[in-house]
Kinemage of the C-alpha trace (Angstrom):
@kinemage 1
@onewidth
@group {chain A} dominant
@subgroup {mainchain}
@vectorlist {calphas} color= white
{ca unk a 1} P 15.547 25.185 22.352
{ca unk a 2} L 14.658 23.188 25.499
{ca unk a 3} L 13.674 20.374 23.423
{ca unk a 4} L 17.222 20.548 21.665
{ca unk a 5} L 18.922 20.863 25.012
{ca unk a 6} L 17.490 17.861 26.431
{ca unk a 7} L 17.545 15.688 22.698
{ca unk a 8} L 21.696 16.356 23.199
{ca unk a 9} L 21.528 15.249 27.186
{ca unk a 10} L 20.110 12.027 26.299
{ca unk a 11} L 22.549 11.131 23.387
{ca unk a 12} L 25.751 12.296 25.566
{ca unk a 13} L 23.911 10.231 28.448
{ca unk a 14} L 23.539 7.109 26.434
{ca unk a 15} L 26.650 7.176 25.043
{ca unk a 16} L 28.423 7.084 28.514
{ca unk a 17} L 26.222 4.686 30.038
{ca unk a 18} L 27.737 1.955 31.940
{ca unk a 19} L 31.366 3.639 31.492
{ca unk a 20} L 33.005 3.704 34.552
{ca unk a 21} L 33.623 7.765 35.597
{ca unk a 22} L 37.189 8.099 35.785
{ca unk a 23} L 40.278 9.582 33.758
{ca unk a 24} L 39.664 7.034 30.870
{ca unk a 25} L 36.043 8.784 30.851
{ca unk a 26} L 37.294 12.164 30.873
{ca unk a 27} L 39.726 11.489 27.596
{ca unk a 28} L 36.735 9.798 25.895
{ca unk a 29} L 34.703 13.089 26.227
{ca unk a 30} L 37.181 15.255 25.519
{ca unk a 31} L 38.423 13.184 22.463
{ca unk a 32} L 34.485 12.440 21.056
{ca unk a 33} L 32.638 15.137 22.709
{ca unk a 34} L 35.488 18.062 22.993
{ca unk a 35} L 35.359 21.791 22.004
{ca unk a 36} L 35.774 21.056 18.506
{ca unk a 37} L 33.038 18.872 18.405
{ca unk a 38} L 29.427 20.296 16.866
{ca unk a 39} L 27.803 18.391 20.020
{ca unk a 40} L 29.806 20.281 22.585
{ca unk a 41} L 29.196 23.723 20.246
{ca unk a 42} L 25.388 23.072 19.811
{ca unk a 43} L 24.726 21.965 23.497
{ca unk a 44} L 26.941 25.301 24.346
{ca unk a 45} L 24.476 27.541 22.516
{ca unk a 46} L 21.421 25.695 24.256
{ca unk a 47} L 22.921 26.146 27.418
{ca unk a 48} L 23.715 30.158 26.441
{ca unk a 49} L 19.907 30.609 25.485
{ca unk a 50} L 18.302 28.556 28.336
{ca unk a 51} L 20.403 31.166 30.908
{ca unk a 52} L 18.691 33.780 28.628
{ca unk a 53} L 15.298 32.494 28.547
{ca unk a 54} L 15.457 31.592 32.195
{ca unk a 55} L 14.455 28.101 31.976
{ca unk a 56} L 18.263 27.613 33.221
{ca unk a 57} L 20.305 28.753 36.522
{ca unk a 58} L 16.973 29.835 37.959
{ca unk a 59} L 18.031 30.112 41.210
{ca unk a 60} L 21.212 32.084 43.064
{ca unk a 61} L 23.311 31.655 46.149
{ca unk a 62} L 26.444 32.949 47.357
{ca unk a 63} L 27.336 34.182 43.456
{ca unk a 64} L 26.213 30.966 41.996
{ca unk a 65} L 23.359 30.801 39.739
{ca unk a 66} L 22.491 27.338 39.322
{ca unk a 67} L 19.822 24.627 38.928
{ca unk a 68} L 18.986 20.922 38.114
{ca unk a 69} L 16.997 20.350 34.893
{ca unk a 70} L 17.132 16.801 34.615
{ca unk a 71} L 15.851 14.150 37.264
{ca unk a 72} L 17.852 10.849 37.400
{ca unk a 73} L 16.304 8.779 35.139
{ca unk a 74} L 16.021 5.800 32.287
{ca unk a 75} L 15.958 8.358 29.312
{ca unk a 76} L 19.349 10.026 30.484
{ca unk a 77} L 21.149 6.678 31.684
{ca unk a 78} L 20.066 7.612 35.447
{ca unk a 79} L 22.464 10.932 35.390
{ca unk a 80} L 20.675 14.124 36.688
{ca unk a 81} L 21.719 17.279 34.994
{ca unk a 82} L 22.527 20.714 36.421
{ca unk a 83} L 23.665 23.715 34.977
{ca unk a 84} L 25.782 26.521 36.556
{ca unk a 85} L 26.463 29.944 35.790
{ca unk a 86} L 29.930 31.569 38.032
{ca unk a 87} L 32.164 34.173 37.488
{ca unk a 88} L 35.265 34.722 39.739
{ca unk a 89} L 34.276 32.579 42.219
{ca unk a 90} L 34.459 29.210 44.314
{ca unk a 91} L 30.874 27.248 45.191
{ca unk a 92} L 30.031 25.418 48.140
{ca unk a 93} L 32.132 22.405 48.922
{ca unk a 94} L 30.635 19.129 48.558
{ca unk a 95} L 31.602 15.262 47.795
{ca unk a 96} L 31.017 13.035 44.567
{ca unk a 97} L 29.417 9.645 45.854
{ca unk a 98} L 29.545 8.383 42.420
{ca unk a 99} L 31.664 11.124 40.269
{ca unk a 100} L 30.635 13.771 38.657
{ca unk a 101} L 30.965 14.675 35.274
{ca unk a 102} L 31.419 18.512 34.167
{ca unk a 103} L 31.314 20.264 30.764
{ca unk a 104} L 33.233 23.115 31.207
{ca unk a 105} L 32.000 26.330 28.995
{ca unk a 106} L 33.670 29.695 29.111
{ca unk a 107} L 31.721 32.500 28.003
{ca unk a 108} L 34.673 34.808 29.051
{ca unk a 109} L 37.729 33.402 26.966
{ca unk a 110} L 40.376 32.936 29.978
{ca unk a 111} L 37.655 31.279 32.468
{ca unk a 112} L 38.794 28.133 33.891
{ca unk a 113} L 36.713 25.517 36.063
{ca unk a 114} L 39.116 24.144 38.702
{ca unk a 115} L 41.770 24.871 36.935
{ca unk a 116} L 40.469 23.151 32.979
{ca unk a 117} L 39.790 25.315 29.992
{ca unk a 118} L 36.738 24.425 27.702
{ca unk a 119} L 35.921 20.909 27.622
{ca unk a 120} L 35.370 18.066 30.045
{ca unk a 121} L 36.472 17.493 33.587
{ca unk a 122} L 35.447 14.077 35.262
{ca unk a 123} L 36.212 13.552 39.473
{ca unk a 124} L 35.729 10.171 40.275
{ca unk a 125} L 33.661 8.639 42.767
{ca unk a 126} L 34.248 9.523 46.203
{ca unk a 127} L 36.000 12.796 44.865
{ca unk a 128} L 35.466 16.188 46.731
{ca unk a 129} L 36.135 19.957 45.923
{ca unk a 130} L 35.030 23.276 46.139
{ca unk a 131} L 34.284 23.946 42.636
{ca unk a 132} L 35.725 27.650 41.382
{ca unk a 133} L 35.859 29.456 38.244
{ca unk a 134} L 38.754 31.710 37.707
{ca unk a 135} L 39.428 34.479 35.239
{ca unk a 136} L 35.811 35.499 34.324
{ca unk a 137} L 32.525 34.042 33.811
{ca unk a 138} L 31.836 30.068 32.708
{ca unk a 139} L 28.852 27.946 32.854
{ca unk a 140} L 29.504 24.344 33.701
{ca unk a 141} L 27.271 21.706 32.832
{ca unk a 142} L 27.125 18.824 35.719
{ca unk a 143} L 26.515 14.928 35.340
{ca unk a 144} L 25.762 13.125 38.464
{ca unk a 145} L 25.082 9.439 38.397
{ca unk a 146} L 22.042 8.931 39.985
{ca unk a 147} L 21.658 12.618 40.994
{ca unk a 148} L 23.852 11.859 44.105
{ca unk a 149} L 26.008 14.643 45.553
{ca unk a 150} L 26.394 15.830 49.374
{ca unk a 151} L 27.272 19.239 50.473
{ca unk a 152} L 29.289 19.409 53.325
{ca unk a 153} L 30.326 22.372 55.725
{ca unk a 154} L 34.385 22.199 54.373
């Protein structure tokens, strides 16, 4: 399944590359890539059985599981990929220096990341938040362009 898992990270990679991360971005994802899509259903069952396997969300803090399973690099368009698992809760605050690109998953059917159902939600660059999950459990699938992000004490 990991080999599936990163096979659908390079062709979502790709086919962003170069496209500036912004609103525009967002309704492209949501519109090619959206919950109806079989990309967005198959990469949601990889993600579902890499939490299971524990190759995903290895680590924990603060009622986050999370963890990067993709380096920056030329086979994913130079976007790292992490992977978060949250239920009820808001993560550590921290600023996009390039946007960041999430692929929001419920696995509880009213969860909501910042506020957005299943599907995409893209914060442009120089964006900040405190990233929360409301109304049960979701795991949210993070783009960064060129891996950059920066945690900050807000």
């Amino acid at each position: 399944m990991r080999d599936s898992f990163e096979s659908l990270v390079q062709k979502i990679t790709q086919s962003i590359a170069g496209l500036p991360v912004d609103e525009t971005l967002e309704a492209h994802l949501n519109r090619h890539y959206g919950c109806d899509s079989d990309w967005f259903r198959d990469m949601t069952r990889a993600c579902e059985t890499g939490v299971r396997e524990g190759w995903l969300c290895q680590r924990e803090a603060g009622g986050v599981r999370y963890g990067r399973v993709v380096k920056p690099g030329p086979e994913t368009a130079g976007f790292s990929v992490d992977v978060v698992e949250m239920a009820d809760v808001a993560g550590p605050h921290h600023v996009h220096p390039n946007g960041e690109i999430d692929m929001v998953m419920p696995q509880t059917p009213q969860a909501s990341f910042d506020g957005s159902p299943a599907g995409w939600k893209v914060y442009p660059p120089g964006s900040a938040h405190r990233p929360t999950v409301a109304g049960g459990r979701a795991l949210v699938l993070y783009l960064l362009p060129e891996g950059a992000i920066e945690f900050t004490r807000s």
